[in-house]
C-alpha positions as CSV (number, residue, x, y, z in Angstrom):
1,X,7.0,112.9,89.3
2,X,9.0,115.8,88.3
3,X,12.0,117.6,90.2
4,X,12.5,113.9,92.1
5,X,15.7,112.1,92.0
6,X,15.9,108.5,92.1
7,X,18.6,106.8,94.0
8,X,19.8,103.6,94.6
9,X,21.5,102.4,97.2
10,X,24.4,101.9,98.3
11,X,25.2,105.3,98.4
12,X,28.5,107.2,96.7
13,X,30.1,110.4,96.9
14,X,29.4,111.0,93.4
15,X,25.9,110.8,94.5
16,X,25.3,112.9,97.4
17,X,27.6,115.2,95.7
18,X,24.4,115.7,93.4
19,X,22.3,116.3,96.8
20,X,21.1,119.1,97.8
21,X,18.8,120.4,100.7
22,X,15.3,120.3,99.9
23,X,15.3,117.3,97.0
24,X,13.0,114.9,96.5
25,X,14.1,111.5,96.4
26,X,12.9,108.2,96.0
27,X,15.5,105.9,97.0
28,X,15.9,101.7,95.7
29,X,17.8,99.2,96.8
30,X,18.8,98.1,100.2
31,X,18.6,100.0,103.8
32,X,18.8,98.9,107.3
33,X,16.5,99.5,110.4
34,X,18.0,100.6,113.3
35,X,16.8,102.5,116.4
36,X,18.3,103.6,120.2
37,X,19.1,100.1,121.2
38,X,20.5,98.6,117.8
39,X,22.4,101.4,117.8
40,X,23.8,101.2,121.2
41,X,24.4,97.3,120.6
42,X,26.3,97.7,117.3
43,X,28.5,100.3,118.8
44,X,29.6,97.9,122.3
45,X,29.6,95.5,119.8
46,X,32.6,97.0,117.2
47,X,34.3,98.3,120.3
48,X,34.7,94.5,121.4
49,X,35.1,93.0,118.0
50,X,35.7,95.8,115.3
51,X,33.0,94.1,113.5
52,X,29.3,95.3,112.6
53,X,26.1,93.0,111.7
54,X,26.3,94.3,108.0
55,X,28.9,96.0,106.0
56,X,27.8,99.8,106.8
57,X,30.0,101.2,103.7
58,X,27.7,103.3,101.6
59,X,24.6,102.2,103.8
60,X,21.5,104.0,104.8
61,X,19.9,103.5,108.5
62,X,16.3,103.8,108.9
63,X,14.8,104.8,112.5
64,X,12.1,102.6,112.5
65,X,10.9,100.0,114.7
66,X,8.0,98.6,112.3
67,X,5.1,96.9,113.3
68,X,4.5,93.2,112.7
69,X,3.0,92.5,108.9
70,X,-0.1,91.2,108.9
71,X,-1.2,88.0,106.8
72,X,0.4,89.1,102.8
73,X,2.6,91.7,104.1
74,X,5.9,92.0,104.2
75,X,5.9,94.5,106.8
76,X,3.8,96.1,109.1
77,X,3.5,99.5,109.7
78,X,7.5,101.4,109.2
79,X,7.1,104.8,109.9
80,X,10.4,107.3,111.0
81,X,10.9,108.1,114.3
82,X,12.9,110.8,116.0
83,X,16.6,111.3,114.3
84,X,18.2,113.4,117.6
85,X,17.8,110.2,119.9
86,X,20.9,108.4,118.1
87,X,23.1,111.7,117.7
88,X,24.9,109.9,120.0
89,X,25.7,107.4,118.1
90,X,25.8,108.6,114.5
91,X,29.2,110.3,114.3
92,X,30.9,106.7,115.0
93,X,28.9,104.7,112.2
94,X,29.5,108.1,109.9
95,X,33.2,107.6,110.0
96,X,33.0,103.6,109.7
97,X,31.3,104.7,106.1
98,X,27.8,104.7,106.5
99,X,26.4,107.7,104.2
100,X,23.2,107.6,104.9
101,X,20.2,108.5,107.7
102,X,16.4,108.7,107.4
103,X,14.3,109.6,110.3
104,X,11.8,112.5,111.3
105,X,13.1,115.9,113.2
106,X,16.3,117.9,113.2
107,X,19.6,116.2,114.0
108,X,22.2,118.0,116.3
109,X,25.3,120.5,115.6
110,X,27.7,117.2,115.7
111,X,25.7,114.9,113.7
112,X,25.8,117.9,110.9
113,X,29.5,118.7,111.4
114,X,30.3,114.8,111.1
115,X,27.5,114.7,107.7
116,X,30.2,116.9,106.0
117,X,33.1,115.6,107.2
118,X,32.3,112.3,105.8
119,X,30.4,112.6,102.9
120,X,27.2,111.8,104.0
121,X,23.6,113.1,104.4
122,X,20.4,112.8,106.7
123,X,16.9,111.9,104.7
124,X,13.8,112.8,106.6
125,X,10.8,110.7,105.7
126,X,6.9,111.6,106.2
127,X,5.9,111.0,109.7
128,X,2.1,109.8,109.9
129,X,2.2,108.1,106.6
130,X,3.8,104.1,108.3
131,X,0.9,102.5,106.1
132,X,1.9,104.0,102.7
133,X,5.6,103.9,103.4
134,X,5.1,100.7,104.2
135,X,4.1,99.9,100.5
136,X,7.4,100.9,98.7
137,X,9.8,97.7,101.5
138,X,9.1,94.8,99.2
139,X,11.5,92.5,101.4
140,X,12.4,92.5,104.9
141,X,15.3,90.2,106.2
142,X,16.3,89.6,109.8
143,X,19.7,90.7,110.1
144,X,20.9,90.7,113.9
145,X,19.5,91.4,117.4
146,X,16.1,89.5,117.3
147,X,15.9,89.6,120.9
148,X,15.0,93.4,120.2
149,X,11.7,92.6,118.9
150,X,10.7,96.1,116.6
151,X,14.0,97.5,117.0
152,X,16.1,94.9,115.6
153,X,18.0,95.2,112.8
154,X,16.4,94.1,109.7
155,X,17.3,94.6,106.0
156,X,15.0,95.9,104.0
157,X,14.5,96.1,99.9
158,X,12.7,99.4,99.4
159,X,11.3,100.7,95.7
160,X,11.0,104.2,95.2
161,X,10.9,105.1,98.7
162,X,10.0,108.6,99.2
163,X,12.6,110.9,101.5
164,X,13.2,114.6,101.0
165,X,17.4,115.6,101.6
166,X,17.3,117.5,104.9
167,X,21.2,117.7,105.8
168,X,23.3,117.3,103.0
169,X,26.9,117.3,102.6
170,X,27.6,121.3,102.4
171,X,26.0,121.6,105.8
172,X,22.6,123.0,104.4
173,X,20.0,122.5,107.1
174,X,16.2,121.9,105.7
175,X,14.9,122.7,109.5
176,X,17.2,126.0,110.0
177,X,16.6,127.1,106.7
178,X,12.6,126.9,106.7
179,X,12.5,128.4,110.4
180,X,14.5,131.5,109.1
181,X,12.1,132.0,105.9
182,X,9.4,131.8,108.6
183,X,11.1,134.6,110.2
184,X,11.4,136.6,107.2
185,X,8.1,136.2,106.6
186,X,6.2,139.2,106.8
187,X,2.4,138.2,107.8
188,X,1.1,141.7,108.8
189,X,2.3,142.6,104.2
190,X,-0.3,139.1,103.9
């Protein structure tokens, strides 16, 4: 595929440095589900023990909650779900060293503000399309929080999974930049 970067995981600065709103990327390597109540968890979790369930330095998060695989799958159905529910929560885990979020929707003015502050940058993946994205997690791997049943936090081995930068590190905004060509537009000149 032309104009598509391929990544791999875990992320640096030297390579979200080289990210940029709108790129296509197709990221390898290892990420890690987490959703609302993960996130919550992990968070009481680090303010009891300063400890996480994985190392979260130069990680990616996935909000998913995937669906169980069926017989010779690996997983089920892992689709994004909505970014803005764990603003909340994302600042924290950005300035423990995790560099990297994938999810669906715009993220709020602190998760962008604490993006550039520490380096890091928001992914958002194809909503409608759990099946095919699906296809690129070769491995899933329980990692903590069972009890949680699709919103536990798994590790996942992903090939050439496709994302698109929405919020990188300079504070470029996919979502505020595409509304204000919309509004530029001129659709009586069409």
């Amino acid at each position: 595929m032309e104009n598509v970067k391929r990544i791999n995981t875990p992320l640096t600065d030297e390579i979200l440095e080289n990210l940029k709103v709108g790129d296509r990327v197709l990221l390898n390597g290892v990420i890690y589900t987490a959703r609302d109540a993960a996130h919550k968890r992990m968070l009481e979790d680090y303010e009891k023990t300063g400890k996480l369930p994985f190392d979260i330095k130069g990680q990616v998060i996935y909000y998913v909650g995937p669906t169980p695989p069926k017989p010779g799958q690996v997983i089920g159905s892992a689709g994004p779900t909505t970014a803005y529910r764990v603003d909340k929560y994302t600042p924290k885990l950005l300035e423990l060293g995790l560099k990297g979020t994938i999810g669906k929707g715009w993220r709020g003015k602190e998760v962008k503000e604490a993006l550039k502050k520490y380096k890091a940058v928001y992914f958002a993946a194809f909503g409608g399309l759990a099946a095919l994205l699906s296809k690129h997690i070769v491995e899933v791997e329980m990692i903590a929080y069972e009890d949680l049943g699709t919103e536990a936090i798994r590790k996942l081995t992903v090939k050439d999974f496709p994302v698109i930068v929405a919020n990188d590190i300079y504070g470029g905004d996919i979502f505020e930049e595409g509304q204000k060509k919309y509004k530029e537009l001129d659709v009586l000149s069409l």
